[in-house]
VOLUMVO-849301 format. One record per residue (C-alpha): residue in three letters; x, y negated, z. Coordinates in Angstrom, 1 decimal. Each point is the difference from the previous one (the first is absolute). Layout:
BEGIN
residuo;c1;c2;c3
ALA;X;Y;Z
...
//
This chain:
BEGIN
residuo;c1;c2;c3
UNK;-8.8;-13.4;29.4
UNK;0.9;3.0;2.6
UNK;0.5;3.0;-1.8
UNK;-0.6;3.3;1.4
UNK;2.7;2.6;0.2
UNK;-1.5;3.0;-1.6
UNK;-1.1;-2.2;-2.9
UNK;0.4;1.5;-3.5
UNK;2.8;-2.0;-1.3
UNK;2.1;-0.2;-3.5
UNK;3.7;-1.4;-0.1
UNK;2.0;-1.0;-2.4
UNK;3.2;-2.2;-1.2
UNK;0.8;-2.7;-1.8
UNK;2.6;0.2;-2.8
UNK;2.9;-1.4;1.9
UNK;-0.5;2.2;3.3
UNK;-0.6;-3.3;2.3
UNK;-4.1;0.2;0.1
UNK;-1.9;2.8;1.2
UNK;-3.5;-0.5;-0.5
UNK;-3.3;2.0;2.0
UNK;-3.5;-0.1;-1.3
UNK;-2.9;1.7;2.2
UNK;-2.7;0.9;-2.5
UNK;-2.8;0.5;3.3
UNK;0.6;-2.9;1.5
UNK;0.7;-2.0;-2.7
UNK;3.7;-1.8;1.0
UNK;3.2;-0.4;-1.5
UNK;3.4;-1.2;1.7
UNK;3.4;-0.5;-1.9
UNK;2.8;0.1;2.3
UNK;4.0;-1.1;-0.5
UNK;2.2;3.3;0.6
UNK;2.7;-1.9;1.4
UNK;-1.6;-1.2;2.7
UNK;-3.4;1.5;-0.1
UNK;-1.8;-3.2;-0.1
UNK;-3.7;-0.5;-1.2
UNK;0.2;-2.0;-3.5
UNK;-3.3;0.3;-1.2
UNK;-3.0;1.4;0.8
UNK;-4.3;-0.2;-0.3
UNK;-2.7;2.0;-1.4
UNK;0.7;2.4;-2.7
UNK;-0.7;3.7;-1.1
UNK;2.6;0.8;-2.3
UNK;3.8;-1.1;-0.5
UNK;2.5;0.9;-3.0
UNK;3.4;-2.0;-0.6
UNK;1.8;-0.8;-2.9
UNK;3.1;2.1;-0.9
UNK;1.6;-2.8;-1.6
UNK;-0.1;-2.8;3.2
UNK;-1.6;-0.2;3.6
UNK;-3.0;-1.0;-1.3
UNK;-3.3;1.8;0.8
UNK;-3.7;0.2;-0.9
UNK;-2.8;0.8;2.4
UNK;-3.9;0.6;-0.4
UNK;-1.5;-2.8;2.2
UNK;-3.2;1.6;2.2
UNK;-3.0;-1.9;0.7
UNK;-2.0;0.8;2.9
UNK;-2.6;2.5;-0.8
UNK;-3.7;-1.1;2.1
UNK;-1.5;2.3;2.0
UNK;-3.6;1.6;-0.6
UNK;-2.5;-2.2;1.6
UNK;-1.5;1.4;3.5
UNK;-3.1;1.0;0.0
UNK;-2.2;-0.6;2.7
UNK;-1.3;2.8;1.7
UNK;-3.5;-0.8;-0.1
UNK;-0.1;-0.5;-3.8
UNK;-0.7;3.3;-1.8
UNK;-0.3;-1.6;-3.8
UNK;2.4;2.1;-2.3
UNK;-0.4;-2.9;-2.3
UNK;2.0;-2.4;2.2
UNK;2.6;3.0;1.1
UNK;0.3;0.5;-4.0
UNK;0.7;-3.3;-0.7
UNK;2.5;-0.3;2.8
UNK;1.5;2.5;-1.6
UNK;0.0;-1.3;-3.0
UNK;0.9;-3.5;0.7
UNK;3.2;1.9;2.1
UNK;1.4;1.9;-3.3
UNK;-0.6;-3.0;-2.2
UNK;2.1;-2.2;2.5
UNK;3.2;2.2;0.2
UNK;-0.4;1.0;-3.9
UNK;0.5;-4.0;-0.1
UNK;2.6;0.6;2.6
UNK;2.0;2.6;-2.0
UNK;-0.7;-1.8;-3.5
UNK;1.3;-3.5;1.8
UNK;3.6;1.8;1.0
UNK;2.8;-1.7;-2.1
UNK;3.3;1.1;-0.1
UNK;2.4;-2.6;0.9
UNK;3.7;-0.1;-0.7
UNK;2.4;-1.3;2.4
UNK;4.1;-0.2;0.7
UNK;2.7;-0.3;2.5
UNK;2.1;-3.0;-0.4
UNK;3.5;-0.2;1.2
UNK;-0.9;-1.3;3.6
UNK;-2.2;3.1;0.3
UNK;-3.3;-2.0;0.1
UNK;-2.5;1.3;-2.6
UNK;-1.3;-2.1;-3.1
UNK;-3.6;0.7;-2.0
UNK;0.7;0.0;-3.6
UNK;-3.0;1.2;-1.3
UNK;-3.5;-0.2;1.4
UNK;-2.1;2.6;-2.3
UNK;1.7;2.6;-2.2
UNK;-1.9;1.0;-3.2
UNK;-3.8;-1.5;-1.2
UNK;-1.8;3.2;0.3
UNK;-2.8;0.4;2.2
UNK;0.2;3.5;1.1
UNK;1.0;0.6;3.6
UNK;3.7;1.0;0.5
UNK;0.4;3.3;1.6
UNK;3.9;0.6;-0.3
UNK;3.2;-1.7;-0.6
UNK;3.1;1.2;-1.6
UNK;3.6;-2.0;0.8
UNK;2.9;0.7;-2.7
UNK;1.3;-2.5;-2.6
UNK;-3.7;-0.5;-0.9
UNK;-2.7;-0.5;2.7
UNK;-2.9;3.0;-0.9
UNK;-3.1;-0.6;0.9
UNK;-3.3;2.5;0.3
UNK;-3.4;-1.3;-0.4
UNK;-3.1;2.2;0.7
UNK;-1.9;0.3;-3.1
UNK;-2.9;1.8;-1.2
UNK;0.4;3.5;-1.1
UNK;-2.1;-1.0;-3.4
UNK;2.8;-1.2;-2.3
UNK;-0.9;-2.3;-3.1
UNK;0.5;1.4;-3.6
UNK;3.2;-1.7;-0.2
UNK;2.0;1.2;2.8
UNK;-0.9;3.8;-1.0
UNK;1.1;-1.2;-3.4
UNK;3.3;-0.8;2.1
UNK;0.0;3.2;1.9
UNK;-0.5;1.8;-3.1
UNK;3.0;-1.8;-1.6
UNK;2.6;1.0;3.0
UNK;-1.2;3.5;0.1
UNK;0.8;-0.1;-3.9
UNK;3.7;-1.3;0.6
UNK;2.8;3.2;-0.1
UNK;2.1;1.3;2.6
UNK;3.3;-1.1;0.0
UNK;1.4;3.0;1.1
UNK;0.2;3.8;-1.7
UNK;-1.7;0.7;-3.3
UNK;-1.3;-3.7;0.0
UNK;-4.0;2.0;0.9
UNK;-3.0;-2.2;-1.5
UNK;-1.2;0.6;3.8
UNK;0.8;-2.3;2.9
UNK;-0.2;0.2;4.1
UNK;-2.3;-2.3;-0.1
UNK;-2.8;2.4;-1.2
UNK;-2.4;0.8;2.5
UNK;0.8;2.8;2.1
UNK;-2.1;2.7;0.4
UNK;-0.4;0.7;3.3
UNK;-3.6;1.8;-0.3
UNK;-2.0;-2.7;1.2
UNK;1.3;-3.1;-2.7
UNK;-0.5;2.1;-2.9
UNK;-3.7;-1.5;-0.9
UNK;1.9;-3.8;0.3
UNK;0.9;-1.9;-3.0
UNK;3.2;-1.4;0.1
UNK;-1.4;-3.3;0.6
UNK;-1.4;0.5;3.3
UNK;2.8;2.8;1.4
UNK;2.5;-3.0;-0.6
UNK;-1.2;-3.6;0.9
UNK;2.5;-2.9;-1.0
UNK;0.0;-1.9;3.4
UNK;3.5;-0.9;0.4
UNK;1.6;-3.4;-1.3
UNK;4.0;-1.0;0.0
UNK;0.5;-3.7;0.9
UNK;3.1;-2.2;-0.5
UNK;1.7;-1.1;3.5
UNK;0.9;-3.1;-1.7
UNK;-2.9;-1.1;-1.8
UNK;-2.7;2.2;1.3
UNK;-1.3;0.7;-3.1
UNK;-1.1;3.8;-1.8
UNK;2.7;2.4;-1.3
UNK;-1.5;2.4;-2.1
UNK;-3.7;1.0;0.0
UNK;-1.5;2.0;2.5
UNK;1.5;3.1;0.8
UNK;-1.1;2.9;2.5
UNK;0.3;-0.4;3.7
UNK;3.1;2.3;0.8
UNK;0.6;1.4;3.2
UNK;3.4;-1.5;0.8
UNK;2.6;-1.8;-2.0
UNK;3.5;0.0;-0.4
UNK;2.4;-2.8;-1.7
UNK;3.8;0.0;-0.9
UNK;1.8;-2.1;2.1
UNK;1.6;-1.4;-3.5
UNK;-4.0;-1.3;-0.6
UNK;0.7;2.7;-3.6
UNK;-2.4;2.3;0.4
UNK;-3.1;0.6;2.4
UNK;-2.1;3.0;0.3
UNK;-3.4;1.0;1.0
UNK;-1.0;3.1;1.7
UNK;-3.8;1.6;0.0
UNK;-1.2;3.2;0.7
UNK;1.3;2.4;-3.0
UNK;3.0;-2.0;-1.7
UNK;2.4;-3.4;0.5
UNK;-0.5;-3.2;-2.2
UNK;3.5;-1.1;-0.9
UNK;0.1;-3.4;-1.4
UNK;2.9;-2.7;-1.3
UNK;0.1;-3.2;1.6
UNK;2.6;-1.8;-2.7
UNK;-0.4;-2.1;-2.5
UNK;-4.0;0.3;1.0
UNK;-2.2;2.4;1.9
UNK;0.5;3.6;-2.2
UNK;-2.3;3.2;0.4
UNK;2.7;3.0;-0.9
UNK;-1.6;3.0;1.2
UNK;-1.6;2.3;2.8
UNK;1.7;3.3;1.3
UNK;-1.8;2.6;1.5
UNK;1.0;-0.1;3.8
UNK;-2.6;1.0;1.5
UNK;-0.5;-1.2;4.3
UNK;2.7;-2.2;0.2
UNK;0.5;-1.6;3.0
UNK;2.4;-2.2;-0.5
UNK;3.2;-0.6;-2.1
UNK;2.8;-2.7;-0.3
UNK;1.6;-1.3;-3.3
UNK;3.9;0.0;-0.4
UNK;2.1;-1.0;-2.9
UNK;-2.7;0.7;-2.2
UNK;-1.2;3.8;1.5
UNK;-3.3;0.3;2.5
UNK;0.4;2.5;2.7
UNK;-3.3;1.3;0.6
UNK;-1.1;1.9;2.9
UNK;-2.6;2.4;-0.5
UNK;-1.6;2.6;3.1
UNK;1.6;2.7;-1.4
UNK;2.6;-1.5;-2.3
UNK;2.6;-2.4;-0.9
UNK;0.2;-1.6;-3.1
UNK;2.5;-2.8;-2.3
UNK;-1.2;-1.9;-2.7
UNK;2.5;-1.3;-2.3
UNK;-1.4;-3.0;-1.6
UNK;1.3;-1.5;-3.6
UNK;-2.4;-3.0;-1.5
UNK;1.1;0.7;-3.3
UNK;0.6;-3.3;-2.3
UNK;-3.1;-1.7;-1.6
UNK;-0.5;-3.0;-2.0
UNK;-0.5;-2.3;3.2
UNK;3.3;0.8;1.7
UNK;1.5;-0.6;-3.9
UNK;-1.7;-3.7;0.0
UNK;0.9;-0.9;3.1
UNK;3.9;0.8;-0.4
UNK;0.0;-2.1;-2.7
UNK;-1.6;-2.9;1.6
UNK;2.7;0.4;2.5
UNK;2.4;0.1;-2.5
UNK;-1.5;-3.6;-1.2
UNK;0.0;-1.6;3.1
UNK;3.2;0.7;0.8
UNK;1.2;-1.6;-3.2
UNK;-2.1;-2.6;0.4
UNK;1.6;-0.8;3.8
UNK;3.5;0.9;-1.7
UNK;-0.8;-2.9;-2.8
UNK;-1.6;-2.2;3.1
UNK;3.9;0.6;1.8
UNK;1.6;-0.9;-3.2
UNK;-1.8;-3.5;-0.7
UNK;0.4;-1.1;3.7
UNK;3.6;0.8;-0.1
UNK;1.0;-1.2;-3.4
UNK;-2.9;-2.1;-1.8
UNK;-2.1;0.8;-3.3
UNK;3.6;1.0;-1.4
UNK;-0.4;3.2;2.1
UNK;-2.8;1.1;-2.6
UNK;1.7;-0.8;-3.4
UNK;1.1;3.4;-2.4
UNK;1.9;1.0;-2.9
UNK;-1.9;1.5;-2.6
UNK;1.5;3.5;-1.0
UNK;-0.7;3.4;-0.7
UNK;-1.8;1.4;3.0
UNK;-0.7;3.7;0.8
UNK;-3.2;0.8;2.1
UNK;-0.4;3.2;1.5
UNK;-3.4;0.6;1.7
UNK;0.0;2.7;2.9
UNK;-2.9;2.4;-0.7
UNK;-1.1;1.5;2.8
UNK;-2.4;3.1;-0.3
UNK;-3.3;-0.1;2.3
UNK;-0.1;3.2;1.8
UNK;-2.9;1.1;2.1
UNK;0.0;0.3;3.5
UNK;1.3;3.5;1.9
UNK;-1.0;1.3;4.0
UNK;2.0;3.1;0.7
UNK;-1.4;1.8;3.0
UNK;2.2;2.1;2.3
UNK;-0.9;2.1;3.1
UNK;2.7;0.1;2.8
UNK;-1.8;1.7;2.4
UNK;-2.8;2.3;0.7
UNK;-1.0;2.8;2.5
UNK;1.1;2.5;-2.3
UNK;3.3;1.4;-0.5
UNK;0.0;0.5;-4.0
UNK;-0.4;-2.8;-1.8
UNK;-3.5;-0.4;-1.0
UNK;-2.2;-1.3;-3.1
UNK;-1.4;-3.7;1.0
UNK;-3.6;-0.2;-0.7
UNK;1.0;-2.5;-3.6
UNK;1.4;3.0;-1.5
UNK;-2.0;2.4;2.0
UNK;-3.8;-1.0;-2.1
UNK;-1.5;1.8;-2.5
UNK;1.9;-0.1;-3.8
UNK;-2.5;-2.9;-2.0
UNK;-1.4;1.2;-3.0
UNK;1.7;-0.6;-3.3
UNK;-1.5;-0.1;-3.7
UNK;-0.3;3.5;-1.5
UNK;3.4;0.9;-1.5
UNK;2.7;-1.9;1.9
UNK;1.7;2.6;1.2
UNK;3.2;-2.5;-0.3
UNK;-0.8;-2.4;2.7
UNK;-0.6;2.6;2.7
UNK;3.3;1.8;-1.1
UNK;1.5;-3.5;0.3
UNK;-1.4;-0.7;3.5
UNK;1.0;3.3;1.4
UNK;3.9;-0.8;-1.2
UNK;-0.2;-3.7;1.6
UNK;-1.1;2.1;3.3
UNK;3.2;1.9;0.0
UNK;2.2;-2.8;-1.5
UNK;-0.7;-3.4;1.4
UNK;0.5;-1.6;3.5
UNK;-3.1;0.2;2.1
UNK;-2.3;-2.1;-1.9
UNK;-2.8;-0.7;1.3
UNK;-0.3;2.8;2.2
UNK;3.5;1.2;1.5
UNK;0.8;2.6;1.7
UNK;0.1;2.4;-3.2
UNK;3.5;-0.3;-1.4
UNK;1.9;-0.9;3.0
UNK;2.1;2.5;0.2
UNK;1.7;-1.1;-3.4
UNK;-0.2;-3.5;0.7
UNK;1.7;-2.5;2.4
UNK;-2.8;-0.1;2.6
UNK;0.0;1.7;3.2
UNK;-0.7;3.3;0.6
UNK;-3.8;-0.2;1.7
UNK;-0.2;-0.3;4.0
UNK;-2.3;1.2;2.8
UNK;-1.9;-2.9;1.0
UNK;-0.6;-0.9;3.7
UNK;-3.1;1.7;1.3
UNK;-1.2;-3.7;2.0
UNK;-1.8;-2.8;-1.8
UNK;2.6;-1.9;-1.7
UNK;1.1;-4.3;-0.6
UNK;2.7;-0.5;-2.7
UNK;1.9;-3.1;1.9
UNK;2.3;-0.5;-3.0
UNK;3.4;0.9;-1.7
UNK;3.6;-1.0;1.7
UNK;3.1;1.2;-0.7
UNK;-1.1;2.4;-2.7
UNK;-2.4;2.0;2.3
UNK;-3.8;-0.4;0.1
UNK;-1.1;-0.6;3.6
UNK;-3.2;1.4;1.5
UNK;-1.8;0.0;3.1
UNK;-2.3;2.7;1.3
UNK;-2.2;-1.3;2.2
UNK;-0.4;3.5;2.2
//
C-alpha cells in the first residue's frame, strides 16, 4: 500500500529496541520494520498499534473497509432514497467499526511475525484505543448512560482515601468542576470504558476502569500508572493487579518509573512520586506459599537423591517461631523538583481548601498542621524541603518537556524547542 509522505503517522518500539512499528490512522496501514537492517516484517490494514513492555509482541486494531454513500443519480430528487442511502451508509461502517478485532501477534527469532491471538476480549463495543505496557488496555466506546451498577462502582472509588497527607475522605477522582460539568453526576462525567487484558492468556484483569490519557509501566512490571486530566492512578502489579492510590498531578504529559519513583512532567512543573505498596494480606499468603513450594522441591531433591529414607525424623522437642508481619497501608509521597518559580511553592494536594471536621476537634487540625512542618513531603512536597533530604526546588525549562529517564543518578529530559 503506497503511503504518502505527509501522512499523519505514530511510531513506536518494541521492548528490546529491534522493531519499530508505524501505524497511519487516515489511511489505515501499519508496517513493522527490523532496526538492524530496516526491513519490512509485517505489515496490513490497521488503525492503532501498542507493544508489549515485557516481549516484541504487539496488538493492532484490524480496519475493515468502510462503503461509500450510494450515488445518487441526478435526475432522482426523492429524499426518501437519499435518506436511506444515508442510512444504509452509517449502518454499514457502524458494522465496520463494531466488526474491528484486535489481534495479537509476535516476532519470532528469525524476525518473521506469528498471530497468537485472533480477537482480544468478548465485548461488543467498538475499540477506540489501545494501551501497550505489561497489560494490553483497551478503550471501547460506550454510551454515556451508565447502568446502576457501575455508578455504584464509581461511587465506591470515589469513596476509597488518599494515600497521601491527612489520609482526606476525598479523592482525585471526584468530578472536577470546571463550570460546565458541575450539573453531571459522577456516573456520566466518568464512563468506565477501559479494560486490562493478560498478554498471555488474553483474558480481563480487573474490572473496567476509566480511559486514561496515557500510561506508564515500570520496567520491573511492579507498578503501572494511569494518568487523566486532574490526578495519576498508581497501581501494583505484584502478587495481583492492586489499586493504591491517585495523586493530584494535574496535566501530566508524560512520566517514567524508576526504582520505584515516577518522574512526572507537568507544563509548568516537575514532580517525583515515591511509591511504597505497603504489606497486605495477599503479599503475606503468597510468601508463604513460596515458602511451601520451596520445601516441597527441597523434599522432591531429597527423595531423588536418597530414597523415602530422606523423609524419616526424630521426634523431639521442637520450637516454632512464626514471623508476624504487620499489614501496613500503602504510602505515595509527592515531590516537586521543578517549577517556574524560584521559591519553593505549595503543590495544588496541599494547596485545597482545609475539609471540614466534626465540631470540637480542635486536636486533629493541631496535629495536621505539626505533620506539615515535621514530615517528609507527603503527599504534597515541596513544603519541608529545606529540612529534609530532598533538593532544594529548581527553575524548570520554559519549553514543553519529555522525561527520557534516569542514568547515572541524573534525571534526563528533553525539550522539544
Amino acid at each position: 500500500t503506497p503511503v504518502p509522505h505527509d501522512s499523519y503517522s505514530v511510531l513506536s518500539v518494541s521492548s528490546s529496541g529491534k522493531y519499530l512499528g508505524i501505524v497511519w490512522p487516515d489511511i489505515p496501514y501499519f508496517s513493522v520494520y527490523k532496526v538492524s537492517d530496516w526491513s519490512i516484517v509485517d505489515s496490513g490494514s490497521a488503525r492503532l498499534l501498542a507493544w508489549d513492555t515485557c516481549r516484541d509482541r504487539f496488538a493492532i486494531l484490524e480496519s475493515s473497509v468502510v462503503p461509500r454513500i450510494p450515488i445518487i443519480p441526478k435526475g432522482s430528487s426523492s429524499k426518501r432514497a437519499k435518506e436511506a442511502a444515508a442510512a444504509q451508509a452509517a449502518a454499514a461502517a457502524a458494522a465496520a467499526g463494531s466488526a474491528a478485532s484486535v489481534q495479537v501477534r509476535i516476532m519470532l527469532d528469525d524476525g518473521t511475525s506469528n498471530m497468537l491471538m485472533r480477537s482480544v476480549g468478548a465485548r461488543s463495543e467498538p475499540v477506540i484505543g489501545l494501551h501497550g505496557g505489561a497489560l494490553l488496555g483497551v478503550a471501547y466506546r460506550t454510551s454515556r448512560r451508565i447502568g446502576p451498577i457501575a455508578a455504584t462502582a464509581i461511587s465506591t472509588i470515589q469513596s476509597m482515601p488518599l494515600s497521601g497527607y491527612g489520609s482526606s475522605g476525598l479523592s482525585s477522582f471526584t468530578t472536577y468542576d470546571d463550570g460546565l460539568s458541575s450539573n453531571r453526576s459522577p456516573a456520566e462525567a466518568v464512563p468506565q470504558n477501559f479494560q486490562l487484558y493478560s498478554w498471555e492468556t488474553f483474558q480481563p484483569v480487573g474490572a473496567l476502569l476509566p480511559q486514561p490519557e496515557w500510561t506508564a509501566w515500570d520496567q520491573t512490571v511492579e507498578y503501572c500508572a494511569f494518568a487523566y486530566q486532574q490526578y495519576i492512578v498508581i497501581s501494583s502489579l505484584r502478587p495481583q493487579y492492586r489499586y493504591l492510590g491517585d495523586v493530584s498531578i494535574p496535566y501530566a504529559t508524560s512520566a517514567v518509573w524508576h526504582r520505584r519513583q515516577l518522574f512526572v512532567a507537568t507544563p509548568t512543573t516537575i514532580e517525583v512520586v515515591f511509591v511504597d505498596a505497603g504489606v497486605t494480606q495477599i503479599d503475606i499468603e503468597t510468601k508463604k506459599m513460596k515458602e511451601e513450594q520451596k520445601l516441597r522441591e527441597a523434599q522432591t531433591r531429597a527423595i531423588s537423591e536418597h530414597g523415602e529414607l530422606a523423609l524419616i525424623t526424630v521426634e523431639g522437642p521442637q520450637s516454632t517461631t512464626e514471623e508476624r508481619i504487620s499489614l501496613r497501608p500503602p504510602m505515595l509521597q509527592v515531590v516537586r523538583l521543578a517549577s517556574f518559580q524560584h521559591a519553593p511553592s505549595v503543590p495544588p494536594f496541599l494547596s485545597l481548601p482545609k475539609q471540614s471536621r466534626a465540631d470540637g476537634d480542635d486536636s486533629w487540625t493541631k496535629e495536621a498542621e505539626e505533620r506539615k512542618t515535621s514530615e517528609i513531603a507527603v503527599g504534597g512536597g515541596g513544603v519541608s524541603m529545606a529540612v529534609t533530604r530532598f533538593p532544594m526546588e529548581q527553575k524548570r525549562p520554559v519549553g514543553p518537556l519529555v522525561v527520557v529517564g534516569v542514568k547515572d543518578g541524573v534525571l534526563w529530559l528533553i525539550d522539544r524547542y
